[in-house]
C-alpha positions in Angstrom: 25.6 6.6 -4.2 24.1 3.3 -2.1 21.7 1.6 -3.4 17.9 2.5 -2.9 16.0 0.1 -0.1 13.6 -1.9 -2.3 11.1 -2.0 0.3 10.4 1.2 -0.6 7.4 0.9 -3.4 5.8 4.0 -4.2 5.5 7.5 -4.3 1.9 9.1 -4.1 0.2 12.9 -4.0 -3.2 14.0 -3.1 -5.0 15.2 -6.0 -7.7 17.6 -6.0 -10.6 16.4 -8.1 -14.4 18.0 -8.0 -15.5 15.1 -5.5 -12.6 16.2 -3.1 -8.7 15.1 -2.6 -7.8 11.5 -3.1 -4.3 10.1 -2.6 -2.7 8.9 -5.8 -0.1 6.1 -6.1 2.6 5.3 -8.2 3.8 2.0 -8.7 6.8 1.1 -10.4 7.1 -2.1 -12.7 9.9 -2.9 -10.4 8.3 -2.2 -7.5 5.3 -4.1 -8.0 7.5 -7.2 -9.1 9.3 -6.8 -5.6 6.0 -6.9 -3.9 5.4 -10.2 -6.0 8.1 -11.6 -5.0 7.5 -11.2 -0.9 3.9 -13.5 -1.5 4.6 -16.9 -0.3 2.7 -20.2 0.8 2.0 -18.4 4.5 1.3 -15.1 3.2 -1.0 -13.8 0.3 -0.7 -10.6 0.9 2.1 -7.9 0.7 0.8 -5.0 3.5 2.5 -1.3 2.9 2.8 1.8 5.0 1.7 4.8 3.1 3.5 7.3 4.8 4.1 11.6 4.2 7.4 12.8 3.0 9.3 15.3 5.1 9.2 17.7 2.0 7.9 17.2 -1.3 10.2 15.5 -4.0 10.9 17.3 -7.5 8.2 16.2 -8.9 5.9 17.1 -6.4 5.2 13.6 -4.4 4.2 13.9 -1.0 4.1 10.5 0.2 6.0 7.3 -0.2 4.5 4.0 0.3 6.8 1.3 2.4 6.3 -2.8 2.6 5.5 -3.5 6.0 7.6 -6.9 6.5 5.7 -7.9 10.3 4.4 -10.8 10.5 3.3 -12.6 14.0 5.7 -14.7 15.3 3.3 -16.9 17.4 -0.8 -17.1 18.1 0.5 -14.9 21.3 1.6 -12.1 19.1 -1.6 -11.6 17.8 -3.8 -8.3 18.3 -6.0 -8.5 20.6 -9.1 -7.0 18.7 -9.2 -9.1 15.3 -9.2 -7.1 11.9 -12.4 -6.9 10.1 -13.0 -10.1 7.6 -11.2 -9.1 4.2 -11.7 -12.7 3.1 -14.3 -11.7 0.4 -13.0 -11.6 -3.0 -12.4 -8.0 -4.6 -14.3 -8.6 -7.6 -17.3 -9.3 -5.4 -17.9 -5.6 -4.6 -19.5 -2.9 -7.0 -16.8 -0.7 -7.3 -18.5 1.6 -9.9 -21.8 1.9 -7.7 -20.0 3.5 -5.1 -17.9 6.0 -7.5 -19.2 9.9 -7.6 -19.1 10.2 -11.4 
């Protein structure tokens, strides 16, 4: 049996909760030490794809979640609309003001 591609990171389901669905991730210890080890002195960020699975594994995931391994080869590579500022530091934000329960 070959190997599994470590890019591969995740495997997630929608839950249904009382507020509505949400997507729920799984992370592996394994997988999140890959991601680690893709951060660099350019990059200080590890992107993923969260995409939906053909058919639903065994136990029931529905989505996998996939490191995205772009990066921009030059200034003219760039997008042409820039992404929204996500500069700020996470621990900045509320996170609890904006939860339902």
């Amino acid at each position: 049996m070959p190997d599994r591609d470590p890019d591969f990171v995740g495997n997630g389901k929608v839950i249904k909760t009382q507020y509505g669905s949400l997507l729920k991730m799984t992370f592996s210890r394994e997988s999140l030490q890959h991601m680690l080890s893709l951060l660099g002195e350019d990059y200080n960020f590890v992107s993923v794809n969260i995409c939906e699975k053909k058919k639903p594994s065994p136990k029931g995931y529905t989505y996998y979640a996939k490191v995205d391994r772009w990066r921009p080869d030059s200034e003219d590579q760039r997008p042409e609309q820039e992404p929204e500022d996500v500069s700020q530091d996470p621990a900045d934000y509320d996170v609890d003001s904006n939860l339902p329960f």
